[in-house]
C-alpha positions in Angstrom: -35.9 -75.0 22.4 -36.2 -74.0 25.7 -34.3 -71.0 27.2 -32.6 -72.4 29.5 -31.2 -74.9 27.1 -30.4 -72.0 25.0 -28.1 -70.7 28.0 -26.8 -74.1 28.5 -25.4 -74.7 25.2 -23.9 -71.4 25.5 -25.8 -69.6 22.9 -29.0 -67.4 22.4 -32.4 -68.0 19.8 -34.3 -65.3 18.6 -37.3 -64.9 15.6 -34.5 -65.2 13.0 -30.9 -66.0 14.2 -29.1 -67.4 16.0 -26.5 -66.3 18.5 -23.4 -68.4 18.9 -20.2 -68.0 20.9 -18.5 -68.4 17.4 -19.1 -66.9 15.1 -21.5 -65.0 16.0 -25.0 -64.2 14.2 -26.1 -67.3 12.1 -29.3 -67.0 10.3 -31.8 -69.4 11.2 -32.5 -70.6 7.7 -29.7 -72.1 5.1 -26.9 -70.2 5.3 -24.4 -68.5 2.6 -22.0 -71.8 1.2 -19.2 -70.0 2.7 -20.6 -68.2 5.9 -22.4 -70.6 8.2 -25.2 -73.2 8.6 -29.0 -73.0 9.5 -30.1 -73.2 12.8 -32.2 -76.0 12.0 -29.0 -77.7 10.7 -27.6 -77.3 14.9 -30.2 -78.5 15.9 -30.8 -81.3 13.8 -26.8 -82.2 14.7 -27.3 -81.6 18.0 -30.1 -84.0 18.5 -28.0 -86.6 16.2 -25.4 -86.3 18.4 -27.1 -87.5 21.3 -28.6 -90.4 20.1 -25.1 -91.5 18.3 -22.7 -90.9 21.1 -19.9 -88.5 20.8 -17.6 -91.2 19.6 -18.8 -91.1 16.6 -21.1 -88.0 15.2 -22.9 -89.1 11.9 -24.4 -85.4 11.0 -27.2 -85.5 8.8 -27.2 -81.8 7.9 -27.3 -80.1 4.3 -24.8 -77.8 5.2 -21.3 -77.7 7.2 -18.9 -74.8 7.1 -15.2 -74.5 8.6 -15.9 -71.2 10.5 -18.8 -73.1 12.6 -16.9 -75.8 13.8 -16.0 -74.6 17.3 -19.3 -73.7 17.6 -21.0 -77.1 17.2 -17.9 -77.9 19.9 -19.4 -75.9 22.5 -22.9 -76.3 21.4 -22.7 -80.3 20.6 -19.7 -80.4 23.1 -18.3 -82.9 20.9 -15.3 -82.7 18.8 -16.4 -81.9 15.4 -13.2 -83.8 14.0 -15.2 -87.0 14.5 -18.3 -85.5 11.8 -18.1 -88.8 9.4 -20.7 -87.4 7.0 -21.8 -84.2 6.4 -23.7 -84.1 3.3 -26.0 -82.2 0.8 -29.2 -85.2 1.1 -30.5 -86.1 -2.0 -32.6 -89.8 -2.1 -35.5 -91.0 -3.9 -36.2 -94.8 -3.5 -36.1 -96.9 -6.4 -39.4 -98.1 -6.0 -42.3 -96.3 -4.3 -44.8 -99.6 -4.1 -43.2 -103.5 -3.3 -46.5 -105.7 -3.2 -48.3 -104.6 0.0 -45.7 -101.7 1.3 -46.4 -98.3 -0.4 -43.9 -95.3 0.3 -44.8 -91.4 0.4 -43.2 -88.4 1.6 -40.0 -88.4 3.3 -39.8 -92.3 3.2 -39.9 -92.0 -0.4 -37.4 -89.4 -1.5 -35.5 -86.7 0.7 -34.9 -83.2 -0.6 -31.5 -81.2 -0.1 -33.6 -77.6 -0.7 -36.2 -76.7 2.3 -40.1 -76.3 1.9 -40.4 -78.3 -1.4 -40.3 -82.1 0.6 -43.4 -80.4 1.9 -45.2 -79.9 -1.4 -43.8 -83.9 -3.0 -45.6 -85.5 0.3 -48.3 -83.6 0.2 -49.1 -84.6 -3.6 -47.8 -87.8 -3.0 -50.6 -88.7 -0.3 -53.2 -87.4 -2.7 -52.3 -89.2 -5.6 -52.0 -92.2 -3.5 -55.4 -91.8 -0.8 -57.9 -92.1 -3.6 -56.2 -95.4 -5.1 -56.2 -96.6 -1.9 -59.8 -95.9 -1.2 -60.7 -97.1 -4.5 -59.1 -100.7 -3.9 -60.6 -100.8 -0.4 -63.8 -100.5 -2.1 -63.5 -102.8 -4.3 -63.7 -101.1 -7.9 -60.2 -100.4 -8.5 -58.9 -101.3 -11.9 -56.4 -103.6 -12.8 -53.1 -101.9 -11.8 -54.3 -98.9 -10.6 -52.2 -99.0 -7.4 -49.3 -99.7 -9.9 -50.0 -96.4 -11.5 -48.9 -94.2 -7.7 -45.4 -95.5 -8.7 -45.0 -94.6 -12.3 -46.7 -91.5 -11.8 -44.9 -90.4 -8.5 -41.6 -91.7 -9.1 -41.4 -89.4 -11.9 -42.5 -86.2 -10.3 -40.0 -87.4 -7.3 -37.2 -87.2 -10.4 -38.5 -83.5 -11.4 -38.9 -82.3 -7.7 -35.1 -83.2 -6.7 -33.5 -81.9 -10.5 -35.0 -78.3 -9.4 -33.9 -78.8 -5.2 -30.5 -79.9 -6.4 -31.0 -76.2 -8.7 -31.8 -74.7 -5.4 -28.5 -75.6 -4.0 -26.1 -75.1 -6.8 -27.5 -71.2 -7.2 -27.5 -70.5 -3.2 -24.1 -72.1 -3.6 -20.2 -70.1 -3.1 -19.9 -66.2 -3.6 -17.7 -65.8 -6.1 -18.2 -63.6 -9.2 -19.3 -66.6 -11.0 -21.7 -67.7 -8.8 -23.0 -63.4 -7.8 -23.8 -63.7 -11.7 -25.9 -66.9 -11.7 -27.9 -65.8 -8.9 -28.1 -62.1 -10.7 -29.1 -63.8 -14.2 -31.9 -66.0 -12.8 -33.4 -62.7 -10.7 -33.6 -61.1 -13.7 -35.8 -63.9 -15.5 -37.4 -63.7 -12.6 -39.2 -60.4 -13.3 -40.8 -61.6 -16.7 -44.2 -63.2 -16.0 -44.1 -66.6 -17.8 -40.5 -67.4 -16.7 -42.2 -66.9 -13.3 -45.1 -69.0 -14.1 -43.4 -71.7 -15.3 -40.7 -71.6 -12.3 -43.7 -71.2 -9.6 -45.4 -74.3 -11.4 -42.0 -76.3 -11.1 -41.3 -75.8 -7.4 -45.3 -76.0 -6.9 -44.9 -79.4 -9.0 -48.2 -78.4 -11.2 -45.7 -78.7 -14.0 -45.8 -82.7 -14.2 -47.7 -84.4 -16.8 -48.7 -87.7 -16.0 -48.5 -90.8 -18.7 -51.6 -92.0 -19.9 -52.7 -95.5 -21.2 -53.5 -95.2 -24.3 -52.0 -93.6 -27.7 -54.0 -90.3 -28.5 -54.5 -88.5 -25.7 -55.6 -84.4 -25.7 -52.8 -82.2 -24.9 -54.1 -82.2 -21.5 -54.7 -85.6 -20.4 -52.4 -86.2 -17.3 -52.1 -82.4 -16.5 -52.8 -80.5 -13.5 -56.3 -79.6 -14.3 -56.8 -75.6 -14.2 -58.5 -74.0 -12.6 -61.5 -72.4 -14.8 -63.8 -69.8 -13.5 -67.1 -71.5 -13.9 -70.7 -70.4 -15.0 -73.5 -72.8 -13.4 -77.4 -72.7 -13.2 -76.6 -72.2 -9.4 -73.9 -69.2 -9.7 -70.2 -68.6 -10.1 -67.6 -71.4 -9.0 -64.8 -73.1 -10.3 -62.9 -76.4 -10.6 -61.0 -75.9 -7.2 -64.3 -75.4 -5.4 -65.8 -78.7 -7.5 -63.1 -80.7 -5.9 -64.0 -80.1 -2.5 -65.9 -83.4 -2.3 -62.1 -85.2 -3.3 -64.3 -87.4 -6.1 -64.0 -87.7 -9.7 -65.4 -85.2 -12.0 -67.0 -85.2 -15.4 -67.0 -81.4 -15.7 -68.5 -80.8 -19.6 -68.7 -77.0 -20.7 -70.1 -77.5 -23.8 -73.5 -78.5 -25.5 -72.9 -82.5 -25.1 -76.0 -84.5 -23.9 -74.2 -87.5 -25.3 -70.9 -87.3 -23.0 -73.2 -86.9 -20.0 -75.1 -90.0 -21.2 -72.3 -91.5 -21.8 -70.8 -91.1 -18.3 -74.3 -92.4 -16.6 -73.3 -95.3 -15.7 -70.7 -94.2 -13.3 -72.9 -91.5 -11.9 -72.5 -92.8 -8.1 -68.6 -92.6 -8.4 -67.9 -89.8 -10.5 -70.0 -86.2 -10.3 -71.1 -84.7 -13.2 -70.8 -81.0 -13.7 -72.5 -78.8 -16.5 -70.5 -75.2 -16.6 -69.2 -72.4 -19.0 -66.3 -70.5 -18.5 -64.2 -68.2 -21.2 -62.3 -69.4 -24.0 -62.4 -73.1 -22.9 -59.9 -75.6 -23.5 -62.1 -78.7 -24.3 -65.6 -79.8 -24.7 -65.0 -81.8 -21.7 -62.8 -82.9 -18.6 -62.8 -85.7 -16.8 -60.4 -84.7 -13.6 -59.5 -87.1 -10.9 -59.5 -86.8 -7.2 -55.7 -85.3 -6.9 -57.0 -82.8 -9.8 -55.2 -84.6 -12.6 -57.1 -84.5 -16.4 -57.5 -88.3 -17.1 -59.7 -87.7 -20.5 -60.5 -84.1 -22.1 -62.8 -84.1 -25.6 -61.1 -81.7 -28.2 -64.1 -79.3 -28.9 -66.5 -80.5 -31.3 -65.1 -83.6 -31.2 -67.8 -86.1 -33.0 -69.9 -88.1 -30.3 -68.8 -91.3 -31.9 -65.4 -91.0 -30.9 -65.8 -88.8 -28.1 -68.3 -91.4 -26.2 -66.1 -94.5 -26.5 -63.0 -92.7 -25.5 -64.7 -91.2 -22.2 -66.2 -94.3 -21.4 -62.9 -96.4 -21.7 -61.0 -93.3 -19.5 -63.6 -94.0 -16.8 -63.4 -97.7 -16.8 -59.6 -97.3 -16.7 -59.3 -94.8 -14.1 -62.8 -95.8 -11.9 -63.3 -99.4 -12.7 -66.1 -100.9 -15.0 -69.9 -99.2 -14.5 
């Protein structure tokens, strides 16, 4: 915003706050449940308000106190009495594909918790793009496309149950609510509750159905991300997904999985490493850095074989 709109609307922006004729200071982030609202909440409003009319002020903001009000009069310079719907936003759309129309990011589910909407579109254009090139190409599988929606949908589900978290511990200051927020800060300080928290809000914690009925522990995780030992130097699987293509990564002794994946070689890359203490004989990662396939180690070639080559026909169409 522009100074002198700040001086217009009768109140002052710096790096962090907000000044206000009433009630003074306001944070520019989500404010205490009790205390304020966010300067992107004003100016969200405030931009509502002009499209809407001041007849009727439709404020799609995730929070609204009572000691702000006569400051959105002054700033919105509309009465706040006519607010109609001021609301803690949490949507996800009951489908994410209808035949031709496919929905990611903000069209496909809305977060009440900031930063994490960021993260869900993000992951949702990835697991979509490579579908979508794949279909485009013409070696898409049977219901591939279908598999954006079940796989996406679900993380949607996990990503709002934590933001709707979010709000509840930011929410009230009472004792009650002084001790949830004290409780969770000190889980906070252990390592794996940390991990597993930063995985959650990263959404690295989904696992992903896979067709089929025996699957490795790690089919349909977040692949990780192995420090790797090459004929050409140190790398790892982050760096291997640069090229955003498929992956046959095998770090074991197994002529036969490489042979086995031949046949695919000019959609899928194929990628000899070691690395320490590894999980599986092989991976087979897709684009968004999801495991379709993993061998158990020392898994016998003639069940190892088949099952890779029906993951890749599944996932990258037939050879």
């Amino acid at each position: 915003m522009r100074p002198d709109e700040s001086a217009r609307f009768g109140f002052a922006i710096d790096n962090t706050a907000l000044e206000a004729p009433e009630p003074g200071s306001v944070e520019a982030a989500f404010a205490d449940a009790d205390l304020g609202l966010s300067l992107a909440d004003l100016r969200q409003a405030r931009t509502e308000a002009a499209g809407l009319g001041p007849d009727r002020l439709r404020i799609q903001s995730a929070y609204l106190h009572t000691p702000v009000l006569d400051a959105f009069d002054g700033i919105l310079s509309t009465p706040t009495s006519t607010v109609t719907d001021a609301s803690r936003k949490a949507r996800q759309a009951e489908r994410y594909r209808h035949e031709r129309i496919l929905l990611a990011g903000d069209a496909a589910h809305l977060f009440p918790a900031t930063g994490v909407a960021i993260n869900a579109g993000m992951l949702d254009a990835v697991n979509l793009a490579w579908k979508l090139a794949a279909d485009l190409h013409g070696h898409a599988p049977a219901g591939l496309l279908d598999t954006y929606h079940d796989e996406r949908h679900l993380a949607g589900a996990r990503t709002m149950l934590h933001a709707r978290a979010q709000v509840a511990l930011r929410r009230g200051h009472d004792v009650a609510a002084e001790a949830l927020r004290e409780v969770f800060s000190e889980l906070l300080t252990d390592e794996q509750p940390l991990r597993r928290m930063g995985a959650l809000v990263a959404g690295t914690d989904i696992r992903y159905p896979m067709p089929g009925s025996s699957h490795h522990r790690l089919a349909g995780t977040f692949a990780p991300d192995l420090t790797l030992h090459t004929d050409q130097g140190m790398t790892s699987v982050a760096d291997l997904l640069h090229p955003a293509r498929p992956i046959l990564l095998v770090l074991a002794d197994r002529p036969d999985l490489r042979q086995a994946a031949g046949d695919w070689q000019h959609r899928v890359d194929l990628h000899t490493a070691k690395t320490d203490d590894r999980p599986a004989d092989a991976l087979l990662i897709r684009p968004d850095a999801h495991i379709a396939w993993a061998a158990t180690i020392d898994e016998p070639a003639d069940t190892a074989a088949p099952a890779l080559r029906e993951a890749l026909t599944s996932w990258f169409g037939a050879p």
